[in-house]
C-alpha positions as MATLAB code, in Angstrom:
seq = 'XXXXXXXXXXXXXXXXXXXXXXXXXXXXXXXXXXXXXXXXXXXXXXXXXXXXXXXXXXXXXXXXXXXXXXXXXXXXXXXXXXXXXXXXXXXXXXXXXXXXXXXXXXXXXXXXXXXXXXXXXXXXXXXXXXXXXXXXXXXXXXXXXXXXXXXXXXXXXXXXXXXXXXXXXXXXXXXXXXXXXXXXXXXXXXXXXXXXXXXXXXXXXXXXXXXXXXXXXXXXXXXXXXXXXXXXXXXXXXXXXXXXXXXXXXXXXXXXXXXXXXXXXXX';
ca = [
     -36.164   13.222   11.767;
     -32.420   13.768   12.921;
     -32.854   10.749   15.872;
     -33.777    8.578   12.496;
     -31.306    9.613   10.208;
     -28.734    9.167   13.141;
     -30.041    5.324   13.983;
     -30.107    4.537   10.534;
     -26.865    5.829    9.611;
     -25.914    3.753   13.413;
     -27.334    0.783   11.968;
     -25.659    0.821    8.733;
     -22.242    0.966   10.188;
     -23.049   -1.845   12.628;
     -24.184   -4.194    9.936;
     -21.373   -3.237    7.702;
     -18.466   -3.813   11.162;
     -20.109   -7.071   12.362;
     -20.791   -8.389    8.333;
     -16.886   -7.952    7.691;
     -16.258   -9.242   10.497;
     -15.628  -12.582    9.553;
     -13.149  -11.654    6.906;
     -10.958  -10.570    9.406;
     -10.100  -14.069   10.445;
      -6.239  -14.346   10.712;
      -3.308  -12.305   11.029;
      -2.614  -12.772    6.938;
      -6.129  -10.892    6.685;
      -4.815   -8.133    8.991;
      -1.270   -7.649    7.582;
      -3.303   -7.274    4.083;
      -4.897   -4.730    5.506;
      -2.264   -3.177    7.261;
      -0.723   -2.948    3.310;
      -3.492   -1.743    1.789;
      -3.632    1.508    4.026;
      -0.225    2.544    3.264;
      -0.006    1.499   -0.610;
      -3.727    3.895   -0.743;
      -1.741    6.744    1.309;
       0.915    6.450   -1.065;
      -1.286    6.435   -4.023;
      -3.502    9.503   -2.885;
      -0.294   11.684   -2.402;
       0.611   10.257   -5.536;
      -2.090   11.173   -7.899;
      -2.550   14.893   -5.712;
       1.374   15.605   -7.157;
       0.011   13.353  -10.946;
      -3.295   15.844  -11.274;
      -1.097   19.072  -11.129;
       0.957   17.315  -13.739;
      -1.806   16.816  -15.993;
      -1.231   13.171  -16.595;
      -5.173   11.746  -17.457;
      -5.215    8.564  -15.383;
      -5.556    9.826  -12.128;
      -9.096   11.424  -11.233;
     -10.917    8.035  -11.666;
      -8.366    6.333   -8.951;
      -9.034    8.485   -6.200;
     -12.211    6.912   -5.200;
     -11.125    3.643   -5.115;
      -7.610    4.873   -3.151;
     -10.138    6.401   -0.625;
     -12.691    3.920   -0.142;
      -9.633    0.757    0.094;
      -8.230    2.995    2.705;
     -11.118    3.544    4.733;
     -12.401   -0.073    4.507;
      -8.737   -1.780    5.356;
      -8.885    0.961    9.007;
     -12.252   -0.301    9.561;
     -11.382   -4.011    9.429;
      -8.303   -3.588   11.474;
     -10.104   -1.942   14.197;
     -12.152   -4.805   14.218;
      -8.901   -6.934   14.497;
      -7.641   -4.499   17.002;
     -10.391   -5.794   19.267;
      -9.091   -9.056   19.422;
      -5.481   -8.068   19.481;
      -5.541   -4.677   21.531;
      -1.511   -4.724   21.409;
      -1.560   -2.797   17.700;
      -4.619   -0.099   19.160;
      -2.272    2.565   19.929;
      -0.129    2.206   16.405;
      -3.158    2.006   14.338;
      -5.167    5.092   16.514;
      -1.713    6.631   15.228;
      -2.116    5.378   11.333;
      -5.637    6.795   11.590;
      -4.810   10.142   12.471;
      -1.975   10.111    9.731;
      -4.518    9.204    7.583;
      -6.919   11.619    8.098;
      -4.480   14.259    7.130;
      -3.121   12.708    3.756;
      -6.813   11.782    2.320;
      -7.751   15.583    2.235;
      -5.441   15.899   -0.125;
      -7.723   13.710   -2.655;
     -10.407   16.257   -2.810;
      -7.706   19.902   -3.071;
      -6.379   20.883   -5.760;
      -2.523   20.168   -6.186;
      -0.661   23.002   -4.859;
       3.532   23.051   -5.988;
       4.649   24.731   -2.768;
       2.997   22.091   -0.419;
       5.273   18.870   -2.127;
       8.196   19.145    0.395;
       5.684   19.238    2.865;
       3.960   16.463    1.305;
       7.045   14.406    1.025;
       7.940   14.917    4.883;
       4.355   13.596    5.707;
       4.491   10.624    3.327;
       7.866    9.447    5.048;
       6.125    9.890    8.589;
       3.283    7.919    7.225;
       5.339    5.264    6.390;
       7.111    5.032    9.405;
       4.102    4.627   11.497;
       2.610    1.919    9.203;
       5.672   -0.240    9.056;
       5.457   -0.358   13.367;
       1.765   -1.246   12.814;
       3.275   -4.007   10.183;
       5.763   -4.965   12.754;
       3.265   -5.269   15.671;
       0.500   -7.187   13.310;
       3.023  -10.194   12.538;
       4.137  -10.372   16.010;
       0.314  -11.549   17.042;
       1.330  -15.074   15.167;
       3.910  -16.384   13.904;
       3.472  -17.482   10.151;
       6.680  -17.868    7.634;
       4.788  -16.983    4.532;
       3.507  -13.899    5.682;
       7.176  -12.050    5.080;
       6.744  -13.064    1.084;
       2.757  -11.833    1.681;
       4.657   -8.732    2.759;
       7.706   -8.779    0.377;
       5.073   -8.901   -2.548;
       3.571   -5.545   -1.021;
       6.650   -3.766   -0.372;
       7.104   -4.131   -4.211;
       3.444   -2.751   -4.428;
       4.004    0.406   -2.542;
       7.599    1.124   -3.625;
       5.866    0.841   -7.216;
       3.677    3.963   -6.590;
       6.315    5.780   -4.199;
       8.854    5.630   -7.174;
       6.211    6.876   -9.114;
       5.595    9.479   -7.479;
       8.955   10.527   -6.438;
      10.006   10.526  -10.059;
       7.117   13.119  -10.791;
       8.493   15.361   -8.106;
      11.743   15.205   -9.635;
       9.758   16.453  -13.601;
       7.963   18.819  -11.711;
      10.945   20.264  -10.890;
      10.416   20.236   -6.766;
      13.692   21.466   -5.193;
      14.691   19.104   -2.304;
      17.697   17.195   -1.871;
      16.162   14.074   -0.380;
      13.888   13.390   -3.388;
      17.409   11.381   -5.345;
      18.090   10.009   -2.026;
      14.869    8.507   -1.374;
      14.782    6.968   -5.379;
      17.496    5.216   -4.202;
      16.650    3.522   -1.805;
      12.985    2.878   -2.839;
      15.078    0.998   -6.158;
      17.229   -0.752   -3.576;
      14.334   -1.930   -1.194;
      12.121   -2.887   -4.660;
      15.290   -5.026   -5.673;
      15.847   -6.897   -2.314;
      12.092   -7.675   -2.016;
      11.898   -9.159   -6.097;
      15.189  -11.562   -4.973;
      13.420  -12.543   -1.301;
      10.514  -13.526   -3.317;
      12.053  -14.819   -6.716;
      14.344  -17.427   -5.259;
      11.097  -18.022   -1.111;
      11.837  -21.648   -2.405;
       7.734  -21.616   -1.684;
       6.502  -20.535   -5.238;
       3.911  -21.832   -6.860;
       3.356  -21.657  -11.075;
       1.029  -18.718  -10.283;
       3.460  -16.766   -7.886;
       6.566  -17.762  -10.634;
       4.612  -16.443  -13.629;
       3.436  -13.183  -11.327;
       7.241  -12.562  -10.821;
       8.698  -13.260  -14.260;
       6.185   -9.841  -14.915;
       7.245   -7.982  -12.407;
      11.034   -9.075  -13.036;
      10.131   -7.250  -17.118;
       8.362   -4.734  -16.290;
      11.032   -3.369  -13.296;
      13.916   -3.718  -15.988;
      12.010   -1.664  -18.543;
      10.544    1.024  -15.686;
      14.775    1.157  -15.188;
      15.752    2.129  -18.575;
      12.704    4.886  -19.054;
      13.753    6.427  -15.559;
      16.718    7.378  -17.133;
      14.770   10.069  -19.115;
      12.614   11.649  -16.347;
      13.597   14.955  -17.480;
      11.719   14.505  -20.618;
       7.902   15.313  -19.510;
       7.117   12.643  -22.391;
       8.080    9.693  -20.530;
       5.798   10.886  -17.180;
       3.019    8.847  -18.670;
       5.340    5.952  -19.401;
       6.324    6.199  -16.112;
       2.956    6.047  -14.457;
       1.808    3.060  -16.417;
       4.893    0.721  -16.216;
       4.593    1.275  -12.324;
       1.110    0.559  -11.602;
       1.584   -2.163  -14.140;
       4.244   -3.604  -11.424;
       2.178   -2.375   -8.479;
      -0.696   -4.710   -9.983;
       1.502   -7.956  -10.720;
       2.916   -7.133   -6.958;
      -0.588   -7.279   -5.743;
      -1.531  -10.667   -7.538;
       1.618  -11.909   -6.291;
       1.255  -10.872   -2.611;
      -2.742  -12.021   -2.524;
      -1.344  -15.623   -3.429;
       1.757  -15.647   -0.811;
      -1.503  -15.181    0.932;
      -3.252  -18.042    0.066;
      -0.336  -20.132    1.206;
      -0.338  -17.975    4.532;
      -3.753  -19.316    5.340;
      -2.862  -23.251    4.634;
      -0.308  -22.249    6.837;
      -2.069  -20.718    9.363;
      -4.566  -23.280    9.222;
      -2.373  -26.684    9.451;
      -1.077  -25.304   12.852;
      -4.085  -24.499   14.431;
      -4.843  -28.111   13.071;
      -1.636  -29.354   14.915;
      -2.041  -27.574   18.061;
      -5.506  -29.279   18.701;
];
């Protein structure tokens, strides 16, 4: 019975690698991915510090922040096979990974958030040099608006969640530090991709939201003292994360015309 169960669970994952297969195509597929790993890290450690907080969004997220996670790893090993440059970064990513998506299934504990924090920025790290490596395997112009749009994404959710350390009252003096420069890095990226000179009507109206919603998340920071704004705060910045998302999936689009008009050229 346990030879069975073993070749059937065997078969299932070799159906599922060599079916998505083909949607790992180009190296716009695999920076996507790449992104999608670290924005579900970030959200995970997010919504561990959100449940302790009480706020009532969060339990039906952590599915989806799992699965997205899990899916993304799988398709870049599958890239990785190809491209065996980016093997030892990712084996890296994976074993990050494994550590922070425990923390979807425990409950939230207050004296493990400096911790927390210190593994999130190590996370980070280790995902940007897998960022860094993927582009490097071709080299496509769009593909740094693909990523500006998902920098926006992530910094969305890490602001988020940085801002609930702060109401939760977490003592560490790197929390106002890192705000900073997540609201400086979230700036930068919204001018790269506001003025790429490559927008479309799509990408312009996905921007004009993001431009809104950012100045309003700006004002109600102000207030993060007040527990009363934590919701506010959760909403306006998966709002952005969203409209960063859209935004980044059509930079995408243009990636592949891209992508595709030079291998066109090069035959």
């Amino acid at each position: 019975m346990k030879k069975i169960l073993f070749i059937l669970i065997f078969s299932s994952i070799s159906f599922f690698s060599f079916g998505q297969y083909e949607e790992i195509v180009d190296v716009s597929d695999a920076l996507q991915n790449a992104l999608n790993v670290r924005t579900s890290a970030v959200k995970i450690v997010k919504d561990y510090l959100y449940r302790g907080l009480k706020v009532n969004y969060v339990s039906k997220e952590n599915d989806d922040n799992l699965s997205n996670g899990e899916i993304s790893l799988l398709k870049l090993e599958i890239y990785a096979m190809n491209h065996p440059a980016i093997s030892d970064q990712l084996n890296k990513v994976k074993d990050q990974w494994k550590k922070l998506r425990v923390l979807a299934i425990h409950q939230p504990q207050k004296n493990k958030m400096n911790m927390l924090l210190d593994k999130l920025k190590d996370f980070l790290i280790s995902t940007d040099l897998l960022i860094n490596q993927i582009k490097q395997t071709d080299d496509i112009t769009v593909i740094n608006y693909q990523q500006a749009s998902n920098e926006m994404e992530v910094l969305a959710q890490q602001l988020a969640f940085l801002y609930g350390l702060q109401i939760a009252g977490i003592d560490n003096t790197n929390i106002q530090h890192e705000i900073t420069q997540c609201r400086l890095n979230f700036q930068k990226n919204l001018d790269a991709t506001f003025f790429s000179g490559v927008n479309n009507i799509k990408i312009a109206q996905a921007l004009k939201t993001i431009q809104a919603d950012w100045e309003m998340a700006k004002k109600t920071v102000n207030n993060t003292e007040d527990n009363r704004f934590l919701n506010t705060i959760y909403i306006l910045m998966n709002k952005i994360s969203k409209e960063s998302r859209k935004a980044g999936l059509l930079y995408q689009e243009k990636a592949k015309k891209e992508i595709y008009e030079k291998l066109n050229k090069d035959k």
